[in-house]
N, C-alpha and C positions, 0 to 999 in steps of 0.2 A: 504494500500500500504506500500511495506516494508519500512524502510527508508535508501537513497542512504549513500553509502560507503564514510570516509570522507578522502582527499588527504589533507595535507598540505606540500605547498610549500614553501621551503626557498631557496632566492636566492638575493642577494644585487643589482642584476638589476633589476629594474621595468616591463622592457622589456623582459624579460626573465619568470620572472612571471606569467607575462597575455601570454605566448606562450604556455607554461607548465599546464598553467591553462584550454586554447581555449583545448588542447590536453588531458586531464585528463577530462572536462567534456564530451567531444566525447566520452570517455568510462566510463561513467555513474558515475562519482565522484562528490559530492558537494567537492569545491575546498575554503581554507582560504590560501592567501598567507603571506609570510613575508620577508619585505626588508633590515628595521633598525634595529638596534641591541633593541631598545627598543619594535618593533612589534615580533622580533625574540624570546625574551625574556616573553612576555604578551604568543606568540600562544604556546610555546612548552611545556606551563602548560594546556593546555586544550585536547581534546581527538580526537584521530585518529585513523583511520586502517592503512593509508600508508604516510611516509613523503619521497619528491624527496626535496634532501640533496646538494646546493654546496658546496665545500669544502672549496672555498675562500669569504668571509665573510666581508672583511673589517677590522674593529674591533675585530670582534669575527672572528674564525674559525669553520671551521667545526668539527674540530677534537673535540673540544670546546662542541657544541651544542649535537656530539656523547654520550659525558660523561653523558650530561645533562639526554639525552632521555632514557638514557639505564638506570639512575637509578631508573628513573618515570615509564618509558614505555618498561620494560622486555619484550622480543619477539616479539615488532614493528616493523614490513616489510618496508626498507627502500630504496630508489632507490638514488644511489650515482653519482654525474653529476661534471664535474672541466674540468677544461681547465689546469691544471698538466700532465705530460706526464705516462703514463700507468702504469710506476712502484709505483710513490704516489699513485694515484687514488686503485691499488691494493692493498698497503699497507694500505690505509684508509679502505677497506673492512677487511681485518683483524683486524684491530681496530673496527670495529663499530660489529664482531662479536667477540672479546674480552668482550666491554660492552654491551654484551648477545640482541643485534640488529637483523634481520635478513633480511642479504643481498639479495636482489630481483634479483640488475641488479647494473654495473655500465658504466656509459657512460664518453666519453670524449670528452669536446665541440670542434665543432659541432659535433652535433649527431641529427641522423636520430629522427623522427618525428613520423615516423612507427613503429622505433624499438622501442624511447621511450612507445606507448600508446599498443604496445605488452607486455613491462615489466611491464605496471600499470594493464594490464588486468590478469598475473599472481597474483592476491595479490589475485585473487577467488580460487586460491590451497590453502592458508592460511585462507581463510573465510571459504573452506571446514571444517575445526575443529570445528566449531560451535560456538566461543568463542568469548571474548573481548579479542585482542591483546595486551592487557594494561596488560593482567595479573592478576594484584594485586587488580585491579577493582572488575574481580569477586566475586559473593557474593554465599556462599554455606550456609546454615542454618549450628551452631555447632554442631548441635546435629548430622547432616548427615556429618560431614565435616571425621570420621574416621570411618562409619559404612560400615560395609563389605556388606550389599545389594548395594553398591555406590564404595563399590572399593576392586581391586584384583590383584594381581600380575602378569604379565607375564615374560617371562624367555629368553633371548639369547643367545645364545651358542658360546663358546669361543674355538677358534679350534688349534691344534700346525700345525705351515706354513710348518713341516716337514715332518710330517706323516700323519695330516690330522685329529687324532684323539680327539675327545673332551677333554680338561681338563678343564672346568668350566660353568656355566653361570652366567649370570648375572639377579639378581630380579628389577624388573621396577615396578615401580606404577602405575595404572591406576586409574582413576577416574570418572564413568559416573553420568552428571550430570542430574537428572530427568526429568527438562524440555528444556535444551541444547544441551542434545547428551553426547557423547566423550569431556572430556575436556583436553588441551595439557597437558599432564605432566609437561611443565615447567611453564606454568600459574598454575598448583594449585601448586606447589611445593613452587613457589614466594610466593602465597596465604597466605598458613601455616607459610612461615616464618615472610612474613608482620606481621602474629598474633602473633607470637611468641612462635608458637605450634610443633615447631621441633623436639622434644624430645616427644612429644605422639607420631607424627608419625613414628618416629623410631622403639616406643617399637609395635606398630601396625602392623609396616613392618614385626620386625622380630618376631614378634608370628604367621602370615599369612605365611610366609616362612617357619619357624619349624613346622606347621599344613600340609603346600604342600609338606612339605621332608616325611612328617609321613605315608602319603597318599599315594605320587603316588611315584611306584617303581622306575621310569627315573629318579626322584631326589633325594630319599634315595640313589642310584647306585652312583648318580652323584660326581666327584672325588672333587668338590668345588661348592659354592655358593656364589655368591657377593653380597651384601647390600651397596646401599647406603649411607653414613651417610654425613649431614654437619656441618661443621667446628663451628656452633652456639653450638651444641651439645657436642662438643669434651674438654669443661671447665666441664662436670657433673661429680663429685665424682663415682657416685654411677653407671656409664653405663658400666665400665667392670663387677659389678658383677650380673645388668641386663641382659645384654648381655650372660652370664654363664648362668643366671637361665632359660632363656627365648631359646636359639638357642640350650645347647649342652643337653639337653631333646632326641633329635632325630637325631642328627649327631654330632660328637666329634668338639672343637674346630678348630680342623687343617682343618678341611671342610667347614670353614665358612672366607670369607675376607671380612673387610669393606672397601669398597672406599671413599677415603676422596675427598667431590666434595665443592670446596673452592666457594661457589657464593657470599661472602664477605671477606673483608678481616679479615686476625686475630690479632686482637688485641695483644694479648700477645703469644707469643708459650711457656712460663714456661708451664704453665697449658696444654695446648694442646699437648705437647710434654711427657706430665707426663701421660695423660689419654691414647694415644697411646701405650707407651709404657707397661703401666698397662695391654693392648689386647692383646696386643704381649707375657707377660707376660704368660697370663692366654691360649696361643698357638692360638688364631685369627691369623689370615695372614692381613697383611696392603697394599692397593695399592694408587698409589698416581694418580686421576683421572685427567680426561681433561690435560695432559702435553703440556706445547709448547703456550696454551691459552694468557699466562702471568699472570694468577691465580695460576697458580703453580711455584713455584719457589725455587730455588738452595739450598739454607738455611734450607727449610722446607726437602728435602731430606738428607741433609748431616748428620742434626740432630734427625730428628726422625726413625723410625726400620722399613723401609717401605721394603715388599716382592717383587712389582710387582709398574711397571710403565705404565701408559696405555698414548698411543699417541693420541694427540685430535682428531679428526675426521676432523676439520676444516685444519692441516696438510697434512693429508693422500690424505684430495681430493686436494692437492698441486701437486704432485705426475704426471708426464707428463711422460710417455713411448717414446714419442721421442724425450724427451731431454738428448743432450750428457753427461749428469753428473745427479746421483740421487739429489734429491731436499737436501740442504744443512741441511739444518733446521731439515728435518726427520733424518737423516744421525745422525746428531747430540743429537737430543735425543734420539736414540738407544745404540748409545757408550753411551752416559752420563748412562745409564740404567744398562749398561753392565758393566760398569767400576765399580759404585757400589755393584754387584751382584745382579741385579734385573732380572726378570724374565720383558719383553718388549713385550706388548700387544699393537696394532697400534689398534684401532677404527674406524669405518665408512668405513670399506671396502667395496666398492658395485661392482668392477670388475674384471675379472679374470687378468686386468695388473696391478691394483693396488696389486692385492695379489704377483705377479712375483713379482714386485719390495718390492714390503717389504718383500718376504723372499730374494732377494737379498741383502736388507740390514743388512739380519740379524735377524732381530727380529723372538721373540719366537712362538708370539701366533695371530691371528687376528681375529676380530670378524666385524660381519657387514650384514648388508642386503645381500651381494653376499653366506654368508655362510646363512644364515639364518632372517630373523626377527623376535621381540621377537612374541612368542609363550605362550599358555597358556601349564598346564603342561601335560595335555594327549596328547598333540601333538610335544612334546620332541622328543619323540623316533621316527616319521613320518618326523619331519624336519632335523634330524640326519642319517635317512636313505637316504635320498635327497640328502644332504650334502655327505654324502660317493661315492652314485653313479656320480656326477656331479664333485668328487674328482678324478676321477678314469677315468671318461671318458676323460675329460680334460687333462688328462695326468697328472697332478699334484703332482702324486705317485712316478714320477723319477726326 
């Protein structure tokens, strides 16, 4: 028999607890709660699939315990509960998906009963992945941790909100694991860096990438290519002239951008800002990934030679069509983008009014499920001819 899914609950009522508790084992959860700041403290080092979060805590807060979980438990599905009036409780869900959480649901007490043991039974779309939510927990043998029968690139297509036409994609890493399935990308990503292997799989990424541009015509064509890279990586001497031997093989410099995706913070930018600039140098195009997160921030554009700005995802699904004012925040790092001379890519588009509105706001490029999802590379040209007709139908072209 498999063994049940584990819920921990935090909450500084007792009462509240054992309610949370009767209602999460009704949908098949073994349930550990926590009240005091010292039980709160013992559980949130032990292992979960789902924690339902209050925000007010006593002692401790929530916002507090958020920090905690996000640095142990990368990509932990958490259901967020307060008696704060709707604008905190939403602003807490922005935070708990700053420290890289994943928002399930958030209620505001009271709250339904029904509605909560609906949100606990959504955490089986996150169980779908096959994975431990922990992340970093996962165990991959090394030997298999960068071999290409276990992983491959896929690609999604970055499209101009004016005319519709492709100017880039973006390369994603996959990773299937032998006897798990599909593993999340941001669980093995965490993975590697826990080992401190970010720099093999970089040069892994872009040798798989300059092999798929050699290969298949939609991406030798293709006007750019995006790579990942992070910020662990960005103190190596030696990666701009890696990055030359290894990428401009099979397309020139200027057809290659890295995105800098910050999942920790940086210690020094002397160095980071030197090795940046060395890419730019040598004609790499630089984007500054996830904006808006609070991982990216102000400094880090002013000073280093960044091309392109790309708007977080967790932004964009901000984005309300019938509110009488565009969302502030988006608004704002667009101009910020533009004011620099960046070229402004918004992320995570998935509907035809999030697209109106971000070309109303302006911005250059958008990419996202509604245009496409990533794709392997013989199916570029199949998911670009989609994208064209459903551009054209939609009216999108005026």
């Amino acid at each position: 028999m498999s063994e049940s899914p584990r819920v921990l609950v935090i909450d500084d009522e007792p009462a509240i607890c054992e309610l949370i508790e009767a209602v999460a084992e009704s949908a098949g959860f073994s349930v550990r709660t926590a009240s005091s700041p010292a039980e709160i403290e013992e559980s949130i080092q032990g292992r979960f699939d789902l924690v339902v979060l209050d925000l007010s805590l006593g002692e401790l807060d929530g916002i507090e315990v958020m920090s905690r979980l996000g640095t142990t438990h990368r990509g932990l599905p958490v259901i967020l509960v307060s008696g704060a009036d709707e604008t905190l409780i939403t602003t807490a869900g922005r935070i708990a998906e700053m420290h890289r959480l994943r928002v399930i649901a958030t209620f505001a007490k009271p709250f339904s009963l029904d509605l909560l043991r609906s949100a606990m039974l959504e955490w089986t779309h996150v169980a779908n992945e096959r994975i431990d939510p922990t992340g970093p927990r996962l165990r991959i043998d090394d030997e298999a941790l960068f071999d290409p029968e276990f992983m491959h690139l896929v690609y999604q297509p970055k499209v101009s909100v004016s005319t519709g036409d492709v100017v880039g994609v973006e390369a994603l890493v996959r990773w299937r694991h032998p006897d798990k399935g599909d593993v999340s990308p941001a669980a093995y990503v965490a993975l590697v860096e826990d080992l401190g292997r970010t720099s093999e799989l970089l040069d892994a990424i872009m040798t798989m990438a300059a092999h798929d541009r050699f290969r298949y015509r939609a991406l030798a064509s293709m006007p750019d290519v995006s790579l990942n890279i992070s910020v662990l990586d960005l103190d190596d001497d030696e990666l701009p002239r890696r990055a030359q031997r290894i990428l401009t093989t099979t397309s020139p410099a200027e057809s290659w951008t890295f995105e800098v995706t910050e999942t920790t913070p940086i210690p020094d930018l002397t160095p980071t800002v030197a090795v940046l600039t060395r890419l730019r140098l040598a004609g790499f195009k630089l984007a500054v990934d996830d904006f808006g997160t609070g991982t990216s921030n102000y400094e880090r554009l002013l000073v280093a030679p960044f091309t392109e700005l790309k708007i977080d995802r967790a932004m964009v699904s901000r984005l309300d069509a019938s509110a009488a004012e565009p969302d502030a925040m988006v608004r704002s790092g667009v101009d910020v983008g533009h004011s620099l001379g960046l070229q402004v890519v918004a992320e995570g588009v998935e509907t035809v009014e999030q697209f109106t509105l971000i070309r109303s706001l302006g911005c250059d490029a958008v990419q996202g499920y509604f245009v496409s999802a990533p794709v392997k590379p013989v199916q570029i040209d199949a998911a670009l001819d989609r994208w064209a007709e459903n551009f054209e139908v939609l009216g999108l072209d005026r």
